[in-house]
N, C-alpha and C positions, 0 to 999 in steps of 0.2 A: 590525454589518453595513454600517450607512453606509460604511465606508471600504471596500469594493469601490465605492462607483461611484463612485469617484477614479481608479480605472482604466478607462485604453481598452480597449473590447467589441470580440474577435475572431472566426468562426467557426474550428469545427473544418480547416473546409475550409482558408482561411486561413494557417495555420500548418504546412501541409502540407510546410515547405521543412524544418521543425527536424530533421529526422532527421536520427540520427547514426550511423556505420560502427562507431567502434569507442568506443562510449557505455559514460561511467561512472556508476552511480548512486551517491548516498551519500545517506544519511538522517540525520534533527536533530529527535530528540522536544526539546519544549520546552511550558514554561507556557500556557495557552490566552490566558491576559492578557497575555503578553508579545508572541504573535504581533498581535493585536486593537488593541492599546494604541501599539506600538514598531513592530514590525518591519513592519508591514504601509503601516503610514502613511509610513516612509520609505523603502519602493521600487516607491512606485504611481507616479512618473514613467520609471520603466527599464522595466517590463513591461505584458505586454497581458492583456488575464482572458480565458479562456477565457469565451463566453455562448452558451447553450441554449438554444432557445426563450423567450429573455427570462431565464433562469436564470443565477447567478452562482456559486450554491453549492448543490451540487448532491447528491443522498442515493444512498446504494448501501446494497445489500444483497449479500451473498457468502457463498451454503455451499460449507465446504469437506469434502472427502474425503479418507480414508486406508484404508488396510486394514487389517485385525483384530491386528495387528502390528506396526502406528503404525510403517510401514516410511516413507514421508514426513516425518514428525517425528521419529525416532530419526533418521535423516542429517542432520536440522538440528541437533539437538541437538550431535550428536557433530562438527561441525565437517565432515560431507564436503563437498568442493565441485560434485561431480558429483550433484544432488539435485533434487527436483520437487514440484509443487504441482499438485494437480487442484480446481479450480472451481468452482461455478456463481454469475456475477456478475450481478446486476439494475441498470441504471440504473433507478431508481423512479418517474422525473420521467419518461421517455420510455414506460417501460413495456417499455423489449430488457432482451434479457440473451442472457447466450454463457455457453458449457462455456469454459472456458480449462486450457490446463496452461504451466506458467512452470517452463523447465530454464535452474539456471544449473548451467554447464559449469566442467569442472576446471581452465578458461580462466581462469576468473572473469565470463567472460558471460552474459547473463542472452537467453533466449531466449523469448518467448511465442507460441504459438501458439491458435489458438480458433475458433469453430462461433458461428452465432445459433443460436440454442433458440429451443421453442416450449413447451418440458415445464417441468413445476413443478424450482423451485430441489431441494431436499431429494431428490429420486432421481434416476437417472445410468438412460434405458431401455436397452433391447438396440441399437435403432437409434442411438446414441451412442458402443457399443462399438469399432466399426468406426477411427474417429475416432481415440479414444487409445490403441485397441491401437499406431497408429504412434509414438508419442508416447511412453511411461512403460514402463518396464520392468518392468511385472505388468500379469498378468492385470486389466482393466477389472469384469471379474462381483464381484471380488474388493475392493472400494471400496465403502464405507458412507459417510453422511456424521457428522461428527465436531464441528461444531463450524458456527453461523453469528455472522457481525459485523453491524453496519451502520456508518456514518458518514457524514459530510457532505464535498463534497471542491472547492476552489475549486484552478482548474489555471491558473496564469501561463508565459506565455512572452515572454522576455527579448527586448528591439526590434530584438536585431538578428539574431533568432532562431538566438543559440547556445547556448540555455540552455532547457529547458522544467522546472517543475516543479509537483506537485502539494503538497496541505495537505488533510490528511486530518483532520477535527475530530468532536468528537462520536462519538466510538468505545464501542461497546459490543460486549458479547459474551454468545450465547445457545448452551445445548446443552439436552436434554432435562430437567436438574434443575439446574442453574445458568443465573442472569443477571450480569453484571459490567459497569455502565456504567464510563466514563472522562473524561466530560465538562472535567474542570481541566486536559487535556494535548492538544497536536499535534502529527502526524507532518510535517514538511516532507521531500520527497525531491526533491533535485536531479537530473534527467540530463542529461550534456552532454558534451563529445569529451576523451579520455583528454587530459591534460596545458593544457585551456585554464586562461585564470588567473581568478583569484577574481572571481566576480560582485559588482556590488552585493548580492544577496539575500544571496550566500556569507558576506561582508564583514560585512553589517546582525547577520546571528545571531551570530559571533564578537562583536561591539561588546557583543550583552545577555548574553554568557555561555552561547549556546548551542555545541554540538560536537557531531562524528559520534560516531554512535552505529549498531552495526546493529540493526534492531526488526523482528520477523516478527511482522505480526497476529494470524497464524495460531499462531503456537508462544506466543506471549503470552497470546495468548485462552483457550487450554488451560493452559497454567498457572496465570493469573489465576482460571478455572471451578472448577480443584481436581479437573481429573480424575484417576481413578485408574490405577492402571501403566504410568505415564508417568516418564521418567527426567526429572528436572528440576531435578538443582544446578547445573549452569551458568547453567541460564536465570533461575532462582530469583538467582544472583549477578548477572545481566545487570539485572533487576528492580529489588534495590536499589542499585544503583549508578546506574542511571537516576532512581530515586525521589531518592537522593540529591543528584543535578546538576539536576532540576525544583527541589530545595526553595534550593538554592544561587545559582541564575540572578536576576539580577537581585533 
């Protein structure tokens, strides 16, 4: 943890300029030692830390929801691109949290939209429906929750603010008879403007052998749990082909 305050502290407020029109995300599971050790120590002069109330790295919680016909995760599965994700995220340290729904389009863009809450994570009430009926393409009454995570997540943004990304660490996943921590691995996801060139961060992960990869928490989390009637050989091959490139990397 020492090597966050090797980095300069920014407010949210702050970084208000990084947004991007036509933003591409790509995501880099890698070693949790590689990040901690390598990669982190040599691009704490190019980027600023996101800092919260004196916080650096910071914990979430997120249940997610689908319906009784894992209509949300069968479209991931199956590759559609027009596909959705319904919410309920806690920043833990602050104590908010928001309903969110995240549609990425048949664009390839990623769309989120979200609510503060005031209601426990695990139910979705009537006064909520209103909300996503704009949003998702089923019925809202029709959404259980299926599956919750937690993790830790230190958020960088590049100096000259064309690059924001997060580091998702300490991932686990809980549903009603399964647990599945993750602790030996992180998620890094870059966003930033379609066709900019390689960052230092971008650069630093290629150097220890890291590469894109796409990772849903969410469709991970349920496969990783062992639920049942769920379609999952692709994901099940997504799994060890990532297991294989963590045991490869440096």
């Amino acid at each position: 943890m020492d090597v966050l305050k090797r980095f300069t502290a920014v407010s949210l407020a702050d970084i208000g300029k990084a947004n991007f029109m036509n933003r591409v995300d790509t995501k880099f599971p890698l070693r949790a030692e590689v990040l901690w050790q390598n990669v982190l120590p040599e691009i704490a002069d190019y980027y600023y830390i996101v800092e919260i109330s004196g916080l650096r790295y910071m914990e979430y919680r997120t249940v997610y929801f689908d319906t009784l016909d894992n209509m949300f995760y069968t479209t991931h599965h199956n590759g559609k691109l027009d596909r959705y994700k319904v919410r309920k995220r806690m920043y833990v340290d602050t104590g908010t949290a928001f309903l969110e729904v995240k549609h990425k389009t048949n664009k390839g863009k990623t769309k989120k939209k979200r609510i503060e809450i005031q209601s426990p994570l695990e139910v979705i009430l009537p006064e909520e429906f209103d909300f996503l009926a704009k949003h998702i393409p089923c019925n809202p009454e029709d959404l259980r929750p299926v599956i919750e995570n937690h993790f830790h997540r230190i958020t960088l943004v590049k100096k000259d603010l064309t690059e924001r990304c997060t580091i998702d660490c300490e991932l686990g996943f809980q549903d009603k008879e399964h647990g599945h921590e993750t602790d030996h691995f992180a998620v890094v996801e870059l966003k930033h403007e379609a066709g900019a060139p390689h960052s230092p961060l971008h650069k630093t992960l290629y150097k220890y052998g890291v590469h894109q990869s796409g990772f849903s928490k969410y469709c991970m989390g349920r496969v990783l749990n062992g639920q049942n009637n769920l379609k999952t050989n692709l994901f099940r091959v997504k799994i060890r082909m990532l297991q294989k490139r963590l045991d490869n990397a440096l």
